[in-house]
C-alpha positions in Angstrom: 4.5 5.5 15.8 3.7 3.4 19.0 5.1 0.3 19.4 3.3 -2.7 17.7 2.1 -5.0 20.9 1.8 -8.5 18.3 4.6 -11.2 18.6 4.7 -13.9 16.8 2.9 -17.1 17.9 4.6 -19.9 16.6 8.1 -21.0 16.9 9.7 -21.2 13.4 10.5 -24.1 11.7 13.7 -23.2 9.8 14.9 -20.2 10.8 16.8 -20.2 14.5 14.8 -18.3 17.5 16.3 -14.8 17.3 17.1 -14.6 13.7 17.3 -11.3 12.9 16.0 -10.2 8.9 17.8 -7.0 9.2 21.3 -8.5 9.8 22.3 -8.9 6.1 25.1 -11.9 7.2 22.2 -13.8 9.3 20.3 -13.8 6.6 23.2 -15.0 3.7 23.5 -17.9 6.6 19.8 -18.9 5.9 20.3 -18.7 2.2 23.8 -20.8 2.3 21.4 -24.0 4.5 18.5 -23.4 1.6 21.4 -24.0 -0.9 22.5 -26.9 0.5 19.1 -28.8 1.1 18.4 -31.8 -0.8 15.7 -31.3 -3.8 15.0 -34.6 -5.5 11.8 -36.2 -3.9 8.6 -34.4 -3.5 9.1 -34.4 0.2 12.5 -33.1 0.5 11.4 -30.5 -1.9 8.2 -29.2 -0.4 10.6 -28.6 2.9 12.7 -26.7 0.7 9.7 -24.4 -0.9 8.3 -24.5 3.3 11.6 -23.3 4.1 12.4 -20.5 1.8 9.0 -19.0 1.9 9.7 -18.5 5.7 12.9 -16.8 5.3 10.8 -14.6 2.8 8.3 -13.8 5.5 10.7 -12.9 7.5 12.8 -10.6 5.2 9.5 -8.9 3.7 8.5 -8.5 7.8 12.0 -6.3 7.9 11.0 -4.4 4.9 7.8 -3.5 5.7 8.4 -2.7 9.4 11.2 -0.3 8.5 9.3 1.3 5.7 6.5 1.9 8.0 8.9 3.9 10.4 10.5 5.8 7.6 7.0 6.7 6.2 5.6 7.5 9.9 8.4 9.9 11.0 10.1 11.0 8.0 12.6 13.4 10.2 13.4 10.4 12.5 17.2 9.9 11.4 17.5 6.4 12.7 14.3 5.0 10.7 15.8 6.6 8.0 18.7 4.8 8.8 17.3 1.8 9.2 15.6 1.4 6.1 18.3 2.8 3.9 20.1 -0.4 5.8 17.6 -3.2 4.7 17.5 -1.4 1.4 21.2 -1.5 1.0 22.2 -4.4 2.4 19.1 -6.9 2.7 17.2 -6.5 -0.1 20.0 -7.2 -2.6 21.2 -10.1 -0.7 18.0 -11.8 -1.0 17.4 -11.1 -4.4 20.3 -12.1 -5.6 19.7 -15.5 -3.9 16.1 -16.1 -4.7 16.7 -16.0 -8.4 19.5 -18.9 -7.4 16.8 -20.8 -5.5 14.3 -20.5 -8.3 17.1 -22.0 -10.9 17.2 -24.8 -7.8 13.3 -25.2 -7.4 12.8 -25.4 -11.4 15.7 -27.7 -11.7 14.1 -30.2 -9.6 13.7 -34.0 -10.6 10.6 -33.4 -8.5 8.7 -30.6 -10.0 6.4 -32.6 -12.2 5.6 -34.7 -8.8 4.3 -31.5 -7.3 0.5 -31.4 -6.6 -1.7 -28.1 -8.8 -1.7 -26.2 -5.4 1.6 -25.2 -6.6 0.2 -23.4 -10.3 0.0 -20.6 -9.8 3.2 -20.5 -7.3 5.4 -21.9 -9.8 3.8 -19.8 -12.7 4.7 -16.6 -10.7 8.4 -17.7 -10.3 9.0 -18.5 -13.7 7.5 -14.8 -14.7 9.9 -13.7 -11.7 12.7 -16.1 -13.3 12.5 -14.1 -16.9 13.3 -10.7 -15.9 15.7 -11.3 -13.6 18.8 -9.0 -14.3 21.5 -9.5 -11.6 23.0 -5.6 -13.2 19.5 -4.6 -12.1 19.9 -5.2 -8.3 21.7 -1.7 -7.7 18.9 -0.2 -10.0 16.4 -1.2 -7.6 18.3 -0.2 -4.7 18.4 3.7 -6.4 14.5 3.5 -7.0 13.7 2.6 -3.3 16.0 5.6 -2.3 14.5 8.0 -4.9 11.2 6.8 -3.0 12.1 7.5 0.4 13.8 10.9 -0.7 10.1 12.0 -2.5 8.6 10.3 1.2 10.7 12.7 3.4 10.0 16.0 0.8 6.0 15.2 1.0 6.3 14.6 4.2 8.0 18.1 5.7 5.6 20.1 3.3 3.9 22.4 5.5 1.3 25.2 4.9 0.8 29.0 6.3 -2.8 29.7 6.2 -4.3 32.4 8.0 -1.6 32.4 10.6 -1.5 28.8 11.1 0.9 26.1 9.7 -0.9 23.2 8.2 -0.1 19.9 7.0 -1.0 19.7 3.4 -3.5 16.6 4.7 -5.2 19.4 6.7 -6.0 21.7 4.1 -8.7 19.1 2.8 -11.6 20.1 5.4 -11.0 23.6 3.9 -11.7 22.4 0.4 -15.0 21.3 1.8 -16.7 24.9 3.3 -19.0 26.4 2.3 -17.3 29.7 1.5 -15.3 30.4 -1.7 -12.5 32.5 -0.8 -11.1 30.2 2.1 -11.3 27.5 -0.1 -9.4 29.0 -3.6 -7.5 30.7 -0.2 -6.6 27.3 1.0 -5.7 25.7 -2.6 -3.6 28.0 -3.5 -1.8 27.9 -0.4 -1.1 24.0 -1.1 0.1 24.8 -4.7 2.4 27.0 -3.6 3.9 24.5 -1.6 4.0 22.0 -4.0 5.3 24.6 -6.5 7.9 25.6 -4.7 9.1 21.7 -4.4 8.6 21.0 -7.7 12.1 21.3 -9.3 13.4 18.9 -6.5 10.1 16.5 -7.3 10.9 17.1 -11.2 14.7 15.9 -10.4 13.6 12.8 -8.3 10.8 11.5 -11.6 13.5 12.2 -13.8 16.4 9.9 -12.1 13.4 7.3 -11.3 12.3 7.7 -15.2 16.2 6.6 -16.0 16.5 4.4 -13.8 13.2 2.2 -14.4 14.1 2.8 -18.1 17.6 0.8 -17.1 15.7 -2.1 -15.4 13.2 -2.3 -18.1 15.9 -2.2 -21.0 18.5 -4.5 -19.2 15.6 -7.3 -18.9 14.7 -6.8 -22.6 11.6 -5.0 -23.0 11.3 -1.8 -24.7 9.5 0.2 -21.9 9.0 0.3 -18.4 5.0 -0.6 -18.4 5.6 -3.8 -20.4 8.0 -4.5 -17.8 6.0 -3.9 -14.7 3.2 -6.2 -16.3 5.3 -9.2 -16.0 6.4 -8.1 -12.9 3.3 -7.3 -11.3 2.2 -10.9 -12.7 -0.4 -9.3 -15.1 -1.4 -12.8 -16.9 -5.0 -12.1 -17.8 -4.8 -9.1 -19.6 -2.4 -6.7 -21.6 -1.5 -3.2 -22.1 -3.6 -3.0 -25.3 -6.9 -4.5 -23.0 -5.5 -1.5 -20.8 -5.9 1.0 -23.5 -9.2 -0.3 -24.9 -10.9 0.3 -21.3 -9.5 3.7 -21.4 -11.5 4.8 -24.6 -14.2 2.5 -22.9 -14.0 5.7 -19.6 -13.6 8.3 -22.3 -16.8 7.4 -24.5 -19.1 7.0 -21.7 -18.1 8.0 -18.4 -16.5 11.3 -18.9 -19.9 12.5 -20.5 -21.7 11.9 -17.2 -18.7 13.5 -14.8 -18.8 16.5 -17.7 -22.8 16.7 -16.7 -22.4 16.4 -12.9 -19.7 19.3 -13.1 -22.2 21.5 -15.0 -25.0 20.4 -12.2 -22.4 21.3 -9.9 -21.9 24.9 -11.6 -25.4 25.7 -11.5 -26.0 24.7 -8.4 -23.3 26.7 -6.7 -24.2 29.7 -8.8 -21.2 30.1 -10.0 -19.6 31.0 -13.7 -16.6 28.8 -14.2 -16.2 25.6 -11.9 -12.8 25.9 -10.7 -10.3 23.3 -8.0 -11.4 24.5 -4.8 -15.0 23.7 -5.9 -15.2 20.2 -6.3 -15.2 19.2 -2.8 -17.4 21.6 -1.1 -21.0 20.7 -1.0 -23.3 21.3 -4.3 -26.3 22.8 -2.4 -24.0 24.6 -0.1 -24.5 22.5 2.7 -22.0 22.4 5.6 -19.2 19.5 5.6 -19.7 17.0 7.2 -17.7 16.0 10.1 -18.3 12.0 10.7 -15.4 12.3 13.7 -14.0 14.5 16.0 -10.5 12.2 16.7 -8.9 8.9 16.0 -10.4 7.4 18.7 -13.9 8.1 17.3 -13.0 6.9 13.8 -12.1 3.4 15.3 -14.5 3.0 17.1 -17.5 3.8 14.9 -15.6 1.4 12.2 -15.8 -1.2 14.5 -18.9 -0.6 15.4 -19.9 -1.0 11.8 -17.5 -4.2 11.0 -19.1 -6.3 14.3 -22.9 -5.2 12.6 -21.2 -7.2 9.2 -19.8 -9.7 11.2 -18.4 -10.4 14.8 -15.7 -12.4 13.7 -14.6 -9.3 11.4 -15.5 -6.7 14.5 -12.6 -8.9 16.5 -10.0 -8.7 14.1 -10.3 -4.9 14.0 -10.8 -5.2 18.1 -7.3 -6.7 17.8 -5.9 -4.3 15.6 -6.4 -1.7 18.0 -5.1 -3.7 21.2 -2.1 -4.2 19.4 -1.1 -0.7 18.2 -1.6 -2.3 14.5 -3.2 0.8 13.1 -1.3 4.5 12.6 -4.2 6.5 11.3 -3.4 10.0 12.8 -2.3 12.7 10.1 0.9 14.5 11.5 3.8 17.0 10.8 7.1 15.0 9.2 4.6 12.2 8.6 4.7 10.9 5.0 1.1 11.3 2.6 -1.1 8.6 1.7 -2.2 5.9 2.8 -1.8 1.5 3.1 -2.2 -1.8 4.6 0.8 -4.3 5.0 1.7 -7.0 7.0 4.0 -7.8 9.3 4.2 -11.6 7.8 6.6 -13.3 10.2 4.3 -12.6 12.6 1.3 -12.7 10.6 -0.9 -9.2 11.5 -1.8 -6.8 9.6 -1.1 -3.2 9.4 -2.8 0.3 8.6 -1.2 3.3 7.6 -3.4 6.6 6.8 -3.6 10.6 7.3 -7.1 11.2 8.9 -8.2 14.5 9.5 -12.0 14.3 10.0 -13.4 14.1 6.8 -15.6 11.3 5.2 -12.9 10.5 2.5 -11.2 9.4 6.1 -14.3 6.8 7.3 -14.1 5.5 3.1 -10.3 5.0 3.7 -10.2 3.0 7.3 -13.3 0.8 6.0 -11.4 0.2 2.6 -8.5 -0.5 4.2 -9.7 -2.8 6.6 -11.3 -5.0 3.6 -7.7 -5.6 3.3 -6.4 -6.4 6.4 -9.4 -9.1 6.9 -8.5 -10.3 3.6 -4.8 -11.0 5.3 -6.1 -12.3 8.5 -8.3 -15.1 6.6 -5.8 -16.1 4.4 -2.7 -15.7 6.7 -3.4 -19.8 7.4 -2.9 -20.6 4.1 0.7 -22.6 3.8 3.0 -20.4 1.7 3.4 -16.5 2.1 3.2 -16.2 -1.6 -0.5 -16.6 -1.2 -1.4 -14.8 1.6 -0.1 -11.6 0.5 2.7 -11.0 -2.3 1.2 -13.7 -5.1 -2.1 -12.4 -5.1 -1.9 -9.6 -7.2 -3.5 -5.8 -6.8 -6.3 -6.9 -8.9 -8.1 -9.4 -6.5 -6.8 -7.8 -3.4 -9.1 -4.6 -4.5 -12.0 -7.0 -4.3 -12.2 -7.2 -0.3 -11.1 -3.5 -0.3 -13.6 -2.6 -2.5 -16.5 -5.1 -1.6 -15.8 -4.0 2.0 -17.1 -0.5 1.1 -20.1 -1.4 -0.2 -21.2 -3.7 2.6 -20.1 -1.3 5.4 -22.9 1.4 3.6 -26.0 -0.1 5.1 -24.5 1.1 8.7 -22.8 4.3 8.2 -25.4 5.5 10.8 -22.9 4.9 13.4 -21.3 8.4 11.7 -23.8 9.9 10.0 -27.6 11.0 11.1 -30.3 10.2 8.3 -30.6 13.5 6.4 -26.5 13.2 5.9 -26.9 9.6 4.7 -29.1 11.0 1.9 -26.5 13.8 1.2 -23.6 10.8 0.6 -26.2 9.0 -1.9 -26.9 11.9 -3.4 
């Protein structure tokens, strides 16, 4: 991965110039001064929330930076090392401590004297406050390793097709041509791959099924799910509403996918739809092939973002100045894709596996709904709501809503006749 050109801007307030998050005693330093700080007037305790949410930037700025070297270069032994080492020995340190500081902040004489911009901040610690195990600290620790082991499998997994070895991202254009046989050729090829990983991918779910079981149990909840809705600060709804919008998809969407796969049958002329014939064009049209490189894919995005809006167009312009975007699919390089942030320094990141196909251009524009999302609200005064408080649900909205306004100017990939084809 090239190295990111941003630096922070501002000095910071709290933490010493040249504090170091991954340095595990550095950071138990900052935890012992938040400790010691004086709580008992609204001023004195909006320093301390000011405080402790920048030594939280700053930590999740470790996390994420090493995470996205692990996931760029799975094979690179010191970004594994790395991140095994915030993992280890950051991450528990600060968890351990911020339930302490929540106990602190809750305790306060001065809560009450706090002003409602501070709701939903203090509602989110008290959800963090009741599940809190401190036996569930090592748990975690295993489940981010368990992670980063399934990471470094997916991301070695190659394939031999036709005399050339393939990512598994590459065999995607091939699910898209026109002929049959190289694409069942293709799909199989992948399945064997992943077959042939599968008792090793079986044995990793089954230590992270124990292990989130542990967590889940040791807070007091039954299951894992009801868990991770009070950690992922699920307030508005429930499992149950969850359920109830799954017989919602059942009754009346899965009729209509049912009736575009038998469109899709006829159309190809075939008996029995099959894997390798969902991607490929329904009137046997060739794929289409929006970019040639990277390069390409940037630039027709940001093409497309300035049409939206200039002020959008220069945060992606920036993006690409500043080596904030890793979009090239690669051997050794982990699947999937993301946007973080670096938040001590306050710019966004992407992370994806492009490889010239349309689902790429959806990806990067999605993708980037997120990053300007970050970059508009990266002024706001705690971290909490720029980035981790404002849960998965309303940061799909600018992901999402991005897509649909980027559709009017998908020229700038696509000629008229292949606009119609993506409508179609």
């Amino acid at each position: 991965m090239p190295a990111i050109k941003s630096k922070r801007t501002q000095p910071y307030n709290f933490l010493p110039e040249g504090f170091t998050a991954s340095d595990a005693e550095e950071v138990t330093n900052m935890y012992n001064k938040l400790d010691d700080q004086d709580v008992s007037t609204k001023e004195t305790l909006e320093q301390f929330i000011r405080d402790w949410d920048e030594l939280s930037a700053a930590i999740y700025e470790i996390r994420m930076s090493s995470y996205v070297d692990m996931t760029s270069d799975t094979n690179n032994e010191k970004f594994e090392a790395n991140y095994n080492k915030v993992v280890e020995q950051v991450l528990p340190v600060g968890e351990q401590r911020d339930f302490n500081l929540k106990r602190k902040l809750v305790a306060s004489p001065a809560i009450n004297d706090l002003g409602d911009e501070y709701d939903i901040y203090l509602r989110q610690i008290r959800a963090e406050m009741e599940i809190f195990r401190e036996e569930n600290v090592p748990l975690q620790t295993e489940e981010r390793k368990l992670d980063q082991e399934f990471q470094k499998i997916s991301g070695n997994q190659t394939v031999q097709f036709r005399g050339e070895t393939l990512t598994m991202a590459q065999i995607n254009p091939l699910l898209e041509k026109t002929d049959r046989q190289t694409r069942e050729e293709a799909f199989r090829a992948r399945a064997e791959v992943r077959l042939a990983d599968a008792a090793k991918f079986d044995e990793i779910f089954d230590k992270m099924y124990e292990v989130r079981s542990q967590i889940a149990r040791n807070a007091g909840f039954s299951n894992y799910r009801d868990y991770k809705f009070k950690e992922l600060k699920r307030f508005d709804y429930t499992p149950q509403d969850c359920e109830s919008f799954h017989t919602a998809i059942e009754k009346h969407v899965v009729p209509v996918v049912t009736q575009n796969d038998e469109r899709r049958t006829h159309l190809l002329g075939i008996d029995t739809l099959r894997p390798w014939d969902l991607q490929v064009d329904a009137e046997g049209k060739e794929p289409l092939t929006p970019f040639k490189d990277v390069e390409e894919l940037k630039e027709g995005c940001e093409r497309i973002f300035n049409k939206i809006d200039p002020e959008l167009g220069g945060y992606f312009r920036q993006m690409m100045e500043d080596n904030l975007l890793d979009l090239e699919n690669r051997p050794g390089k982990a699947p999937g894709g993301y946007m973080d942030a670096f938040a001590a320094t306050g710019v966004p990141f992407i992370y994806m596996n492009a490889v010239g196909t349309h689902r790429d251009v959806e990806t990067l524009l999605h993708e980037g709904g997120h990053s300007f999302h970050y970059f508009l609200s990266r002024k706001l005064p705690l971290f909490n709501y720029q980035l981790t408080g404002i849960g998965s649900e309303i940061a799909e909205v600018a992901s999402m809503t991005m897509e649909y306004l980027c559709r009017p100017y998908l020229s700038e990939f696509y000629n008229e006749e292949e606009i119609k084809r993506l409508h179609d």
